[in-house]
C-alpha positions in Angstrom: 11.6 4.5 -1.2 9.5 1.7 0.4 5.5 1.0 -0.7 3.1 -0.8 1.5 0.6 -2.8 -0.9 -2.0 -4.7 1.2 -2.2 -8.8 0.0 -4.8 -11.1 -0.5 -4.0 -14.2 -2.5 -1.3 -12.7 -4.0 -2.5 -9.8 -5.1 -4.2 -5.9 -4.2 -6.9 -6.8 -1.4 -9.8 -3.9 -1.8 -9.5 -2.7 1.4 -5.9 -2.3 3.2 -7.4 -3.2 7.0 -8.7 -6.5 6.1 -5.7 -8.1 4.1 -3.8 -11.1 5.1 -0.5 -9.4 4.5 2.0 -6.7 3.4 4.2 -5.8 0.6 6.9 -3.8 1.4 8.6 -3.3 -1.8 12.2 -0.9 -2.2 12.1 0.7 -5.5 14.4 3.0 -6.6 12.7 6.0 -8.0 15.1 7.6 -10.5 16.4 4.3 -12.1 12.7 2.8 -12.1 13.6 0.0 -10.5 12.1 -2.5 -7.6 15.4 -3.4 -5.8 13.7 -5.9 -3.0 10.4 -7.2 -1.6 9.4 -8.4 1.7 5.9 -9.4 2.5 4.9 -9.8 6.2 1.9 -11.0 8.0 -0.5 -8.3 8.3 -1.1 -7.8 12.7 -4.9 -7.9 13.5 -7.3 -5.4 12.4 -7.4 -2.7 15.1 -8.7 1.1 14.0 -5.4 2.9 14.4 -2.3 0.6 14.0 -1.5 0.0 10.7 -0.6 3.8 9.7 1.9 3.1 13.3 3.0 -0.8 12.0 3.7 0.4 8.4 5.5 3.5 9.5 7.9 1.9 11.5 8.2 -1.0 9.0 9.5 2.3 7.1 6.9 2.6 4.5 6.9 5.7 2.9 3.4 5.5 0.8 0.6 3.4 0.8 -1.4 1.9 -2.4 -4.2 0.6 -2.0 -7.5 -0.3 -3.7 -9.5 1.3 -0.9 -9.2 3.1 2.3 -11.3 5.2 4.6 -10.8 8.7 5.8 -9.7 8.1 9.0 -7.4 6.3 8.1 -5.9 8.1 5.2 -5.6 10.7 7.7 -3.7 8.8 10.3 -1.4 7.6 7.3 -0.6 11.2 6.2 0.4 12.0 10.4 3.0 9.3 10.2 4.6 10.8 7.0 3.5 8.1 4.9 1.7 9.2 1.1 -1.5 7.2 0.2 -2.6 6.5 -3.2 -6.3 4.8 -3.3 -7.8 3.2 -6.7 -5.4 0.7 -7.5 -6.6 -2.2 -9.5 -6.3 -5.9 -8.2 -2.6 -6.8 -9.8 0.4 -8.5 -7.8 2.2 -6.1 -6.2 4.9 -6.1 -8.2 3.0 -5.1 -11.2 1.1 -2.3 -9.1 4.9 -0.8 -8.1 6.2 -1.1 -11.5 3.2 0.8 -13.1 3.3 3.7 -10.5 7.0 4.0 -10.8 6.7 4.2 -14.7 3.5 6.7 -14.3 1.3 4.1 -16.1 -1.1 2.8 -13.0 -4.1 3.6 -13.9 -6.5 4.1 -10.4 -10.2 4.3 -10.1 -12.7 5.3 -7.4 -11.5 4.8 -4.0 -13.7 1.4 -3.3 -13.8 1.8 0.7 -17.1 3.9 2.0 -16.4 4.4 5.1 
């Protein structure tokens, strides 16, 4: 499985659409593992591209601190799960926590 976290300064940026970039970490779900991580320069912020850019980067969920709507929907058409909430850790922490069921996730903090 492969998670999209949005990055800013290293760690969860509050809303995906304005992050500098990308984590795109491969875990491995039944040994609880993260088996690779690349990061890549998020493409500029245009309503619509990201769910498209992340999908075929094959990302299979989202995590995010905060996301709008819209865009959750247009996630959800590409196939791709989205989990809003997440608190402002590195990536890596954020991936281990889900995979052992201990992130904890708040209010989505997008309002739009």
């Amino acid at each position: 499985m492969r998670i999209a976290i949005p990055v800013t300064g290293g760690k969860l940026s509050a809303h995906f659409g304005h992050c500098e970039e990308f984590a795109l970490i491969e875990v491995d779900r039944e040994n609880k593992t993260t088996t690779a991580t690349e990061t890549l320069a998020a493409p500029p912020h245009e309503p619509g591209l990201l769910p498209r850019w992340l999908a075929e980067k094959g990302a299979e969920m989202i995590i995010a601190g905060g996301m709008g709507g819209r865009a959750h929907g247009l996630f959800q058409q590409q196939g791709i799960d989205v989990l809003v909430g997440a608190p402002p850790e590195t990536p890596e922490a954020i991936a281990t926590a889900y995979l052992n069921g201990s992130l904890a996730t708040g209010a989505n903090v997008c309002d739009h």
